[in-house]
C-alpha positions as CSV (number, residue, x, y, z in Angstrom):
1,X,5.7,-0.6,20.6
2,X,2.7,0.5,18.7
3,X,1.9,0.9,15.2
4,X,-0.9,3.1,13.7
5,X,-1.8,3.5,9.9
6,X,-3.7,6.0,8.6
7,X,-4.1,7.6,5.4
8,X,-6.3,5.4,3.6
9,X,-9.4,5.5,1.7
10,X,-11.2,5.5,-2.0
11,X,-9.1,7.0,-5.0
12,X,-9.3,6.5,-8.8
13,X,-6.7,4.7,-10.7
14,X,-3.8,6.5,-11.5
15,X,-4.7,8.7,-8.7
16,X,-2.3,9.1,-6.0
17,X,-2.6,8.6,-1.9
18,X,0.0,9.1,0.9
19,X,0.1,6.3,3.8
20,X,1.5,7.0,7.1
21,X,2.3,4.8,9.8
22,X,3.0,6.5,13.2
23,X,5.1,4.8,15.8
24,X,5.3,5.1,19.8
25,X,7.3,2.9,22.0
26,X,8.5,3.6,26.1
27,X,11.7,2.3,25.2
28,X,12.5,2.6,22.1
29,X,13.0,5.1,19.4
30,X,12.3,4.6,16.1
31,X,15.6,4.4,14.9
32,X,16.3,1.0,16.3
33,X,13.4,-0.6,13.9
34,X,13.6,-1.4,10.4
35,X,9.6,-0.9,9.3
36,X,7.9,-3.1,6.5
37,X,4.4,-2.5,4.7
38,X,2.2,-5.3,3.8
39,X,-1.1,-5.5,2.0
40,X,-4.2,-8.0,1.9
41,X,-6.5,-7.8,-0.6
42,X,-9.4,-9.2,-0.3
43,X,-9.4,-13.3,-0.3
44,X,-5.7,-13.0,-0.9
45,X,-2.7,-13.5,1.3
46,X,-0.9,-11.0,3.2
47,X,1.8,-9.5,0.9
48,X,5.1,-7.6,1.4
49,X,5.3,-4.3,0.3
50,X,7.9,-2.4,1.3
51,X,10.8,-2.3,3.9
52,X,13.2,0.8,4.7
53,X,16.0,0.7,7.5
54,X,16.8,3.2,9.8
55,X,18.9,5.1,6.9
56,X,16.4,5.5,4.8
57,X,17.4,2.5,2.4
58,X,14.8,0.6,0.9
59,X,13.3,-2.5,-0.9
60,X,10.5,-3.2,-2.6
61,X,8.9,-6.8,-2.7
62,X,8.2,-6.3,-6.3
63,X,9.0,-4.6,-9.6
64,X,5.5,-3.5,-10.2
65,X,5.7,-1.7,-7.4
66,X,9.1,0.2,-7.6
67,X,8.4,2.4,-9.9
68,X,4.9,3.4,-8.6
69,X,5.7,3.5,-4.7
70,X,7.8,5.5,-2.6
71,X,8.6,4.7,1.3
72,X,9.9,7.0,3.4
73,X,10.9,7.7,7.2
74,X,11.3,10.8,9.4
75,X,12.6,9.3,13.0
76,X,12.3,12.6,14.7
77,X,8.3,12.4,13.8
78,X,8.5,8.7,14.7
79,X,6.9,8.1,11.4
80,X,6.8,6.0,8.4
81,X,5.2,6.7,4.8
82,X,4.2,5.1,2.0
83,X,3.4,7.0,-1.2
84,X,1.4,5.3,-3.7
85,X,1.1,6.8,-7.1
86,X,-0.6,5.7,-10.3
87,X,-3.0,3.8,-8.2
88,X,-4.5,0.4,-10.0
89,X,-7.4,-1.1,-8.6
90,X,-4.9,-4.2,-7.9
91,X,-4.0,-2.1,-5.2
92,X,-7.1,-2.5,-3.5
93,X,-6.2,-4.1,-0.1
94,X,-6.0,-2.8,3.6
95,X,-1.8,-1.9,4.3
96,X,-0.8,-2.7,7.2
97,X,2.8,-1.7,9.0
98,X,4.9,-3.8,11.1
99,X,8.5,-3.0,12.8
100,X,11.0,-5.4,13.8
101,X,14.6,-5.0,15.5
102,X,16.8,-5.1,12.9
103,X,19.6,-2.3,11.5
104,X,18.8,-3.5,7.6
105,X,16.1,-5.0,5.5
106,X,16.2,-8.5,4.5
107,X,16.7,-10.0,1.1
108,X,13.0,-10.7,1.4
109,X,10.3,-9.1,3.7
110,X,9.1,-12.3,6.0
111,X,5.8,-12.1,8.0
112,X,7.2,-13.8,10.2
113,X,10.3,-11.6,11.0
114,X,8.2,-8.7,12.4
115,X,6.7,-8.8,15.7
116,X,4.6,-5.5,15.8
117,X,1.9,-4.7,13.8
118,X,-0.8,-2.2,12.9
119,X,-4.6,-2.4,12.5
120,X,-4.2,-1.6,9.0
121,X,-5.8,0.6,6.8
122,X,-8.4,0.5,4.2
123,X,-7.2,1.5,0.4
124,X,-9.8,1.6,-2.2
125,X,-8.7,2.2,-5.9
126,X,-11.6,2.4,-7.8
127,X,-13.6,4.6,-10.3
């Protein structure tokens, strides 16, 4: 399985930017995964984002988030999105994605539950 994020890069607060995360795998297709986003900003600890199940159903780690974020899947382009409105420059961090074998998302999104990950990808909110 492999896991690439793109989409990154510097916008302005309250600006808005669009995340993807492209999947591949030789065995499996996308559908069998549920996906989660995490961030690290810088000198923090890794935190959950988002997760969304193979339906389309998902969570969001926290209320500060809900309103301003949007993930989304399309399995036929074996890809994940995150869409990040009204941008604060506490949302400076790099995302990363990470897929695990599951049919739903957890109560909470654990690290330690997903065992493929992406390089991440640089987000920059900033004037």
């Amino acid at each position: 399985v492999q896991l690439v994020e793109s989409g990154g890069g510097l916008v302005q607060p309250g600006g808005s930017l669009r995340l993807s995360c492209a999947y591949s795998s030789s065995r499996f297709t996308l559908d069998f995964f549920v996906i989660a986003w995490f961030r690290q900003a810088p000198g923090k600890e890794l935190e959950a984002v988002s997760c969304i199940d193979s339906r389309g159903d998902s969570t969001f780690a926290a209320d500060s988030m809900k309103g301003r974020f949007t993930v989304s899947r399309t399995n036929a382009k074996n890809t994940v999105y995150l869409q990040m409105n009204s941008a604060k420059p506490e949302d400076t961090a790099v995302y990363y994605c990470a897929a695990t074998r599951a049919n739903v998302c957890g109560d909470k999104i654990k690290r330690d539950e997903y065992a493929y990950w992406g390089q991440g990808t640089q987000v920059t909110v900033s004037s």
